[in-house]
Backbone as CSV, one residue per row, in Angstrom:
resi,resn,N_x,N_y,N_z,CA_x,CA_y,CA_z,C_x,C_y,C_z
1,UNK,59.405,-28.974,17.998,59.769,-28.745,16.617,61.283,-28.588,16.517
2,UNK,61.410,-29.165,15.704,63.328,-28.954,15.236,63.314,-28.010,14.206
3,UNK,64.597,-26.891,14.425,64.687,-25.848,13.348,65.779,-26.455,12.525
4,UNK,65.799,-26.127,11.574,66.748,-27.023,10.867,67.235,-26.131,9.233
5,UNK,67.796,-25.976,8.916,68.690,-24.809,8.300,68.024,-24.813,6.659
6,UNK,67.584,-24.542,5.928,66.519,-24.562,4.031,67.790,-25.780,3.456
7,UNK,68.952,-25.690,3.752,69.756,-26.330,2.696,69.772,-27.893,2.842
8,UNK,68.754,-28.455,3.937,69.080,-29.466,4.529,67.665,-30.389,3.817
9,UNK,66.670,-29.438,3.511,65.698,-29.839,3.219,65.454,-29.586,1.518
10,UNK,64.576,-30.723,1.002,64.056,-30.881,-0.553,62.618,-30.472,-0.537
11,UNK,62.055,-29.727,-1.330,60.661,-29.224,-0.581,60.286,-30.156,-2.269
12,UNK,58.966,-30.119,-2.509,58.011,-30.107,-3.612,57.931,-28.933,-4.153
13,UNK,57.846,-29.356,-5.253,57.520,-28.517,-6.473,55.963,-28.261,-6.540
14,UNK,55.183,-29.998,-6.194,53.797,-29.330,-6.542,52.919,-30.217,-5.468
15,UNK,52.177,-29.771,-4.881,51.041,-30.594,-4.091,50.293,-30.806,-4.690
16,UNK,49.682,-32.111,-4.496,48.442,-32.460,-5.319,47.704,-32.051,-4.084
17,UNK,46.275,-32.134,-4.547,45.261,-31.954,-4.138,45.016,-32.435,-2.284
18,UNK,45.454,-33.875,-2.402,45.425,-34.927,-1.264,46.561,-34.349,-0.146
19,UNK,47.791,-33.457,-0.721,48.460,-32.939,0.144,48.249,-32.093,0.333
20,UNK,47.474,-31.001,-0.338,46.989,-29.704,0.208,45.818,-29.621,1.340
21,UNK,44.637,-30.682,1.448,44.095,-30.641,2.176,44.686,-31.349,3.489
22,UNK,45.459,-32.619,3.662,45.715,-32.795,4.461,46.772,-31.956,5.344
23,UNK,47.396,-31.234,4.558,48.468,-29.645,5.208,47.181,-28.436,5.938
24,UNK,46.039,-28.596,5.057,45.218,-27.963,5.772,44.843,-28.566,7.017
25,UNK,44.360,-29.673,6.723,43.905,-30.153,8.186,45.115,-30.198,9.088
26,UNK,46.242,-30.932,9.053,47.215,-30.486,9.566,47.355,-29.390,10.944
27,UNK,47.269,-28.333,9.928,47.151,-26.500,10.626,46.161,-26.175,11.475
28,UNK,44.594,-26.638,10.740,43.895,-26.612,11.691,43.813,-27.303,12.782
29,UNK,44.254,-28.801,12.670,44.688,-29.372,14.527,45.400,-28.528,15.194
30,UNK,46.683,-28.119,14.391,47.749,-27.403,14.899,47.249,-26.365,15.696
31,UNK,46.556,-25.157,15.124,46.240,-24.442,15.272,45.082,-24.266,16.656
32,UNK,44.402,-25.501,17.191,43.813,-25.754,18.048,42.394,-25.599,17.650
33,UNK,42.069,-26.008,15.650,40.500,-26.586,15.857,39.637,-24.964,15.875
34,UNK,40.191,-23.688,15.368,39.019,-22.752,15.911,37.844,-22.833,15.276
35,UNK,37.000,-22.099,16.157,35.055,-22.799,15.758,35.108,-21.888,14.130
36,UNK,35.586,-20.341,14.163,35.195,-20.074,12.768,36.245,-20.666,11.197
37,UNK,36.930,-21.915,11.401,36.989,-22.307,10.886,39.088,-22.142,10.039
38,UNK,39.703,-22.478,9.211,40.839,-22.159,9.880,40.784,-21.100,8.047
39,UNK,39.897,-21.150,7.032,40.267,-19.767,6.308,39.687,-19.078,6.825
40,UNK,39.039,-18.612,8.137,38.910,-17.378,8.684,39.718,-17.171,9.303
41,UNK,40.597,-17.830,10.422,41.482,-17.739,11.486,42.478,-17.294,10.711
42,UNK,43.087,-18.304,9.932,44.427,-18.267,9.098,44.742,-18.627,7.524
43,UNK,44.190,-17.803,7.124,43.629,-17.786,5.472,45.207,-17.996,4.736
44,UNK,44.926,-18.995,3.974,45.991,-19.745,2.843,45.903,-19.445,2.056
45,UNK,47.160,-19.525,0.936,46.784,-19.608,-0.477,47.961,-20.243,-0.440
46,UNK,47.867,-21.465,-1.886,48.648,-21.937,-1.984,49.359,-21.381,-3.591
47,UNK,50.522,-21.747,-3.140,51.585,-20.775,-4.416,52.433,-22.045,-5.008
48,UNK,53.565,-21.854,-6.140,54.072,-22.905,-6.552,55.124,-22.165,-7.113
49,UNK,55.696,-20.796,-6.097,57.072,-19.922,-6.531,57.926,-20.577,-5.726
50,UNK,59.200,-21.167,-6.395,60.158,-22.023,-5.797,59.735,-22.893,-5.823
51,UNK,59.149,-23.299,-4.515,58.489,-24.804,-4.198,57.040,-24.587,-3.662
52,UNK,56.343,-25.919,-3.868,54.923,-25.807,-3.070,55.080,-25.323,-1.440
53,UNK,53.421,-24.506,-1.441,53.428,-24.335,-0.330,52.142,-23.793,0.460
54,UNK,51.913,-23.621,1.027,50.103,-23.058,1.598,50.924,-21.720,2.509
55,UNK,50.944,-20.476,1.535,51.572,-19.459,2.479,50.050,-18.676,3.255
56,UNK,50.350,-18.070,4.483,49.520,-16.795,5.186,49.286,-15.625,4.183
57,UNK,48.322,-15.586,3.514,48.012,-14.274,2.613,48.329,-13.098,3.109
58,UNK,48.882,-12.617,2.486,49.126,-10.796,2.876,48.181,-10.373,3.828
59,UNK,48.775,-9.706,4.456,47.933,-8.571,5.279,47.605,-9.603,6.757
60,UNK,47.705,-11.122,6.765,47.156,-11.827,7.438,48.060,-12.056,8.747
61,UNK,48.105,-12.750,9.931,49.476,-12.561,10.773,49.132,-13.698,11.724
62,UNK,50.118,-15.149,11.895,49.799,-16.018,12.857,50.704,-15.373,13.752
63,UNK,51.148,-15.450,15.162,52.115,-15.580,16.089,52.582,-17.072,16.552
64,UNK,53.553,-17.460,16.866,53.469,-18.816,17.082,54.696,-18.668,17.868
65,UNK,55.027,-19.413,19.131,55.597,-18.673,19.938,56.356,-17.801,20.187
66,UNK,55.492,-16.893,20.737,55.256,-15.649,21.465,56.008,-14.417,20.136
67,UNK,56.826,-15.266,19.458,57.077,-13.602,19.043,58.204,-14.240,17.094
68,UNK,57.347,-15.467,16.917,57.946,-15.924,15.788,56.485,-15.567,14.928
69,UNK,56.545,-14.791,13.210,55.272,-15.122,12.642,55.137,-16.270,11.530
70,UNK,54.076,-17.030,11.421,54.356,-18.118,10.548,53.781,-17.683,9.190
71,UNK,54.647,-18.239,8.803,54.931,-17.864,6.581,54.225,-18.401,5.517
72,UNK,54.316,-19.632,5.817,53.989,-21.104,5.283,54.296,-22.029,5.568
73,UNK,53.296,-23.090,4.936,53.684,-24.803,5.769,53.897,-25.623,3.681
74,UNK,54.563,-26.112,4.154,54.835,-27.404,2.962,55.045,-28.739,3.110
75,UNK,55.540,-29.104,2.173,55.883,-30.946,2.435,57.324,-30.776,1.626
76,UNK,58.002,-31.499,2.029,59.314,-32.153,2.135,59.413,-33.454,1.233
77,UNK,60.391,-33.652,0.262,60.239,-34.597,-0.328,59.960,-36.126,-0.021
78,UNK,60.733,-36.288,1.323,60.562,-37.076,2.342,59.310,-37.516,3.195
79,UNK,58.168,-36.025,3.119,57.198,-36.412,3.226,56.690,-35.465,4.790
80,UNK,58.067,-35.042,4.900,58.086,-34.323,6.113,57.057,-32.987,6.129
81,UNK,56.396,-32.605,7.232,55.609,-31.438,7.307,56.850,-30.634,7.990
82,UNK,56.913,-29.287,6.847,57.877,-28.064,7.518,56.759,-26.561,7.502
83,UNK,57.243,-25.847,8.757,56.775,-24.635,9.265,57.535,-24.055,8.426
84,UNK,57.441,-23.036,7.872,58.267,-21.589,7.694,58.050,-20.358,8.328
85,UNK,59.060,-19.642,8.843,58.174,-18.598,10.180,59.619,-17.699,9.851
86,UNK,59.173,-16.636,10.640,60.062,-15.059,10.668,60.088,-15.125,12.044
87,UNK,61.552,-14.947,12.602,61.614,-15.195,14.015,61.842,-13.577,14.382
88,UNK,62.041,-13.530,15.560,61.958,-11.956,16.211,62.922,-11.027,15.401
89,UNK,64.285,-11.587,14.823,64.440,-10.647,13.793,64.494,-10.711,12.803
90,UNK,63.368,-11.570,11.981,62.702,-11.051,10.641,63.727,-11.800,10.182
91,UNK,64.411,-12.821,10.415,64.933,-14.103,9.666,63.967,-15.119,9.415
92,UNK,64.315,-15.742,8.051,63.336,-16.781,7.705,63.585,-18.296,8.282
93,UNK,63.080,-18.807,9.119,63.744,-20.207,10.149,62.751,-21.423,9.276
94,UNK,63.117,-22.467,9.482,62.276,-23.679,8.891,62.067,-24.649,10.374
95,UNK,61.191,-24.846,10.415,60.900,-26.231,11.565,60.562,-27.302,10.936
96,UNK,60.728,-28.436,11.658,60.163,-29.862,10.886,59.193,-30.531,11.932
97,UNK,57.930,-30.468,11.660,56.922,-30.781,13.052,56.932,-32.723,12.584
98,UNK,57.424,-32.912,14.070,57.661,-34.254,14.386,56.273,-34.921,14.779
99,UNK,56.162,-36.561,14.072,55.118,-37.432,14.195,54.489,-37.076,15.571
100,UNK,55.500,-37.100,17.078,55.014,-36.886,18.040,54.672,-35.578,18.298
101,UNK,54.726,-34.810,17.507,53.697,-33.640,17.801,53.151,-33.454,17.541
102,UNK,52.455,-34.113,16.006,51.376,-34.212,15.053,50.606,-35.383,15.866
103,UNK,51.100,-35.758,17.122,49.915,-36.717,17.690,49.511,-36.136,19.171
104,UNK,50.234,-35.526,19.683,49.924,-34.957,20.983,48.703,-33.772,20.793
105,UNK,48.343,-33.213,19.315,47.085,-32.595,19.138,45.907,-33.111,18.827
């Protein structure tokens, strides 16, 4: 994943339908597929403050390596899938998950 700085990126305003599920499925490859399903694992809601996005509901907590927590995932005007995560000190970082990593799962 490349981290790459909010000012660099154009997010959406609104997901349709076709991008919200495929951001879901997305997560759940990402996420490694768990059997109870990924709104039990990692329960979404999607919001439309600022820009679109499928954030981690309150109270909820991914880890994603070892000690970053993830925020929300969106789309990029470009089309790009971006992470949003809180790194070890509670800064907000953006990643841009690359084709070849969206295929190595």
């Amino acid at each position: 994943m490349n981290t790459v700085t909010v000012d660099k990126l154009t997010f959406k305003k609104k997901l349709t339908m076709i991008e919200q599920f495929s951001l879901k499925d997305f997560l759940f490859r990402w996420v490694g597929a768990p059997a109870e399903g990924l709104d039990e694992f990692l329960p979404l809601e999607y919001t439309e403050c600022v820009f679109a996005k499928l954030e981690v509901k309150q109270g909820a907590a991914f880890v994603i390596n070892e000690d970053e927590h993830l925020r929300y995932a969106t789309i990029t005007e470009a089309n790009q899938i971006v992470i949003g995560f809180l790194d070890s000190n509670n800064e907000l970082k953006h990643r841009i998950i690359s084709l070849g990593e969206i295929l190595k799962k």
